[in-house]
DOVEX-296768 format. One record per residue (C-alpha): y, x, z; residue in one letter. Coordinates in steps of 0.25 Angstrom, whole numbers, plus 5000, padded with zeros to 4 digits. Last residue first. Layout:
N
YXZa ...
// end
This chain:
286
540154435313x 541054495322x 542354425328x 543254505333x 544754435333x 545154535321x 543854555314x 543554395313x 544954395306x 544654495297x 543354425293x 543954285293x 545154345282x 544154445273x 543154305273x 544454205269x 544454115280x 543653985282x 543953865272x 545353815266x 544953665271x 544953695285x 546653715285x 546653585278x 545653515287x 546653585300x 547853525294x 547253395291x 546753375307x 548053435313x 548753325306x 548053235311x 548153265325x 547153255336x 546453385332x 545053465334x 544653565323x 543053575324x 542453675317x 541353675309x 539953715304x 540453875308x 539453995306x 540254055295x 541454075303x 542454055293x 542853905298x 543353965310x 544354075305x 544753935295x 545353875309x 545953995312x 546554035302x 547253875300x 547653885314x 548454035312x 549053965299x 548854025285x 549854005275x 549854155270x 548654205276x 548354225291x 547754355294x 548754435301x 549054315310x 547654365316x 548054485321x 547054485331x 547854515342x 548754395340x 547654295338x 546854335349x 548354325357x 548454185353x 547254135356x 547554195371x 546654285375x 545654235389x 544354265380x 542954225381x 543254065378x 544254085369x 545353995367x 546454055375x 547453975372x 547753855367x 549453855365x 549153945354x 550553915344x 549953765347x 550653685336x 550553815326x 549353835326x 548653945333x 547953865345x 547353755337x 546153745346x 545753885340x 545653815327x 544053835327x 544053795341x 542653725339x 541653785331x 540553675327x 539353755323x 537953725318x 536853785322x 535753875313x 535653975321x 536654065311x 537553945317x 537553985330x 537454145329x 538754125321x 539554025330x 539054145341x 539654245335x 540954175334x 540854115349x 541854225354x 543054185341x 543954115349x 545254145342x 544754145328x 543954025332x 542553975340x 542153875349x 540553825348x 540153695343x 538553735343x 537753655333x 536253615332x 535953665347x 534453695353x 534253825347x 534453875362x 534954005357x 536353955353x 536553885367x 536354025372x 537354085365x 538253975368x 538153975383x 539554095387x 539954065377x 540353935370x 539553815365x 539653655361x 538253625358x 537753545348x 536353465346x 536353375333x 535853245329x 536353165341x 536053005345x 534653025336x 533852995348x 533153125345x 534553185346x 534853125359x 533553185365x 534053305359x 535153305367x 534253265380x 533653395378x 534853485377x 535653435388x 534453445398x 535153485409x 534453615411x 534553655398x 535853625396x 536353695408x 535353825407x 536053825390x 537353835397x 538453725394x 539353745382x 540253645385x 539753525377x 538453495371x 538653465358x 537953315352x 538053325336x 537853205325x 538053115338x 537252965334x 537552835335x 538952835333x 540352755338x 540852875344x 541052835358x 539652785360x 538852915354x 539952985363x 539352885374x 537952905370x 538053065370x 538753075382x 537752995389x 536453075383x 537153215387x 537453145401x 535853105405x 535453235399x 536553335407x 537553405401x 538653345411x 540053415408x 541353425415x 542553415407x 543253545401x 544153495400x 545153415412x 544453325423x 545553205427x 544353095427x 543053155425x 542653165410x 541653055406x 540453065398x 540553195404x 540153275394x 538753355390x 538653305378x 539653335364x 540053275352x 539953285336x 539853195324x 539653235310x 540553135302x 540753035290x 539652965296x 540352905307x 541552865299x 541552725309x 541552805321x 542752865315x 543952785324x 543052745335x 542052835336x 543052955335x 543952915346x 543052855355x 542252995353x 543753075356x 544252995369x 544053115378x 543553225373x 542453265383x 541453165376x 541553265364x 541953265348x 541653335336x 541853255324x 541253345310x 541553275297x 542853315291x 543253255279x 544753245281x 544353085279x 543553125294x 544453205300x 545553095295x 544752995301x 544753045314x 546353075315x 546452925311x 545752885323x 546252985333x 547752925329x 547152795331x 546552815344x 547952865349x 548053015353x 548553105365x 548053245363x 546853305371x 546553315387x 547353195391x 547553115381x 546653095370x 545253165367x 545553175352x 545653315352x 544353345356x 
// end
């Protein structure tokens, strides 16, 4: 997402996308999830990686506007209709230089009586049979992701979830102990603790009006961090400890920020006594 471009993300030249793209992949980082909504993103990834394309599990989304409408502002519209699912597909499939999606999500977290009745699901695996996806995703939240789970219909579920937005944890672990896989998104709480931002994004829960900030502060989590450990750096590995989690995606525009984040990644999830208190403090059970 943030390689959208001006308006909605961080102003960035083609080039500076490109070599950004090639480090996540000499970094040896081999997940790329991207959507129609974000702007110049699948132009930027088929043009400067398309050529690596086998160096990489590749993930977008359906149910965008192939288009957004001119002076609309996130979130964007969304069409999950057949005719439009199969559109989007072939014009990512176009943009990103590939014959083939390794994960198509749907996008929003529409209700299972929309899908359904739209026949979003059906024509996926109509794309899937004609070999242009090879997974089925959705892209989840409360209040529809419980019931997204109990179609059995989903391969993967992208689903939000961090320290400070911890409300989908239970349902990460009832995913995944289905069998799915799972993308968490926001595992570095949109980068709200670092010091760059000191939390300008907040609140970040979907269930909660509290200030990041503040569920840190009432948690005590400061109380946590071991010598040399950042706030970001916590975060980041809170989220690799949840046991149900295939990945997470950290979105950046800046290099730096990428090798920071692959160094912070690379000391694993927290220490068992340290994730368990911490799961304590914000509430999380199981």
């Amino acid at each position: 997402m943030e390689l959208r471009g001006l308006p909605r993300g961080p102003e960035i030249s083609s080039a500076d996308a490109g070599k950004l793209l090639n480090e996540v992949l000499d970094a040896g980082i081999t997940l790329i999830d991207t959507s129609i909504d974000y702007g110049d993103s699948e132009e930027l990834i088929g043009t400067h990686i398309g050529h690596r394309r086998d160096e990489y599990f590749l993930a977008s989304k359906c149910g965008c506007l192939l288009t957004p409408p001119t002076g609309a502002t996130p979130p964007y519209p969304h069409d999950y209709s057949a005719a439009n699912v199969r559109a989007g597909v072939e014009q990512s499939l176009r943009r990103l230089q590939t014959d083939h999606l390794d994960l198509v999500q749907i996008h929003m977290s529409p209700s299972r009586e929309q899908i359904e009745r739209e026949g979003t699901v059906d024509e996926l695996v109509k794309l899937r049979d004609e070999g242009k996806i090879l997974f089925l995703g959705m892209s989840g939240i409360l209040p529809h992701l419980a019931d997204h789970i109990e179609m059995g219909m989903f391969d993967v579920f992208q689903i939000p979830y961090s320290v400070l937005q911890p409300e989908h944890g239970a349902l990460v672990t009832k995913a995944a102990g289905r069998g799915a896989g799972v993308l968490i998104r926001g595992g570095v709480a949109r980068g709200t603790a670092s010091e760059e931002k000191n939390w300008s994004v907040q609140p970040l829960s979907t269930t909660s009006d509290t200030p990041a900030a503040d569920l840190w502060g009432a948690a005590k989590l400061d109380e946590l961090l071991e010598e040399g450990m950042g706030r970001h750096e916590f975060i980041l590995r809170f989220t690799l400890s949840h046991a149900g989690l295939s990945s997470t995606i950290v979105g950046t525009s800046r290099l730096d920020h990428l090798l920071s984040n692959v160094t912070m990644a690379s000391l694993g999830p927290l220490p068992e006594d340290l994730y368990a208190e911490a799961k304590r403090r914000v509430g999380i059970t199981g």
